[in-house]
C-alpha positions as CSV (number, residue, x, y, z in Angstrom):
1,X,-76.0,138.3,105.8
2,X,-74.3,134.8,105.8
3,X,-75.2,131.3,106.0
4,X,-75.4,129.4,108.4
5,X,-72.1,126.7,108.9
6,X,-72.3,123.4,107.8
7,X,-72.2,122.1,111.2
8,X,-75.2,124.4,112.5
9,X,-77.4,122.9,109.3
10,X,-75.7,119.6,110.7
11,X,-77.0,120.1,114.2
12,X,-80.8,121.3,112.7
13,X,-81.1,118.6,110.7
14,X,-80.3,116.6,113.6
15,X,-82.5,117.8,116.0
16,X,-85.8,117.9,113.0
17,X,-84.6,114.0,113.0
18,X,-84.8,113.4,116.9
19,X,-88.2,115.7,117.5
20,X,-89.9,113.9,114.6
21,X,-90.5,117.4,112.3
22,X,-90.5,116.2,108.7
23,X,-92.7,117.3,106.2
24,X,-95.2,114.6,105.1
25,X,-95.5,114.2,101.2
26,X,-99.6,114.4,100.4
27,X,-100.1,112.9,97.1
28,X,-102.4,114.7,94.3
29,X,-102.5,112.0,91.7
30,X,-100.8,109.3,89.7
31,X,-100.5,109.3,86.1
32,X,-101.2,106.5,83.4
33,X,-97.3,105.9,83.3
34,X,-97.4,105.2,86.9
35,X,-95.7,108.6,87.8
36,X,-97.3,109.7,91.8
37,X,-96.5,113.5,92.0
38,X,-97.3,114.8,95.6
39,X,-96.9,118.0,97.2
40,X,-95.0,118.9,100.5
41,X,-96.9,120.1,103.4
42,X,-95.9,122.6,106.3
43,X,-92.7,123.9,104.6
44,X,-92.1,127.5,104.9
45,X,-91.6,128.7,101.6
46,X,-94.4,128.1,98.5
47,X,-95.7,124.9,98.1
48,X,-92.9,122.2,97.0
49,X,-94.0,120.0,94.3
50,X,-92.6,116.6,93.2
51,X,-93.2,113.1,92.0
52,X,-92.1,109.3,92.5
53,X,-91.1,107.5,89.4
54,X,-92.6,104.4,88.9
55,X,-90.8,101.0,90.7
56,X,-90.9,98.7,88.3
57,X,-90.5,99.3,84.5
58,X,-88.9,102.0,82.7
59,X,-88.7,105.2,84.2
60,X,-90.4,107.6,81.9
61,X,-90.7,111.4,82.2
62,X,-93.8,113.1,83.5
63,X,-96.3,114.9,80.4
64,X,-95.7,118.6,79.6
65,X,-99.0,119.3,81.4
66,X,-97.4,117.4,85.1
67,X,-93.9,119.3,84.2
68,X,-96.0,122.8,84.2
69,X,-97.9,121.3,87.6
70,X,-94.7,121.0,89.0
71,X,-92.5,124.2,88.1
72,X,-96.3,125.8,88.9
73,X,-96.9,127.2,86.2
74,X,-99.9,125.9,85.5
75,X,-102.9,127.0,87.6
């Protein structure tokens, strides 16, 4: 099966803008470097995991334990 044109994922993303259906980020924790990792609600496939760096300051890596929570590996 194919996928679908660039100007049907053009018009989808489109209409998600105009109707208002984004997926709303709902935020677990925040680290001692300032790292907030969150995970995405109402999306169709597993759970989608991610985090916001830090604004101000160096932007450092998350811990190996936060890099497990979000490949979800860790349990």
């Amino acid at each position: 099966m194919s996928r679908p044109g660039a100007w049907s994922r053009v018009a989808s993303n489109l209409w998600k803008y105009v109707k208002g259906d984004f997926s709303k980020k709902n935020y677990v924790a925040e680290d001692s470097s300032g790292n907030r990792f969150y995970e995405i609600a109402n999306s169709r496939q597993n759970v989608s995991r991610g985090f916001d760096p830090p604004t101000s300051g160096a932007q450092i890596e998350p811990d190996l334990e936060w890099q497990a929570w979000l490949r979800g590996t860790r349990r």
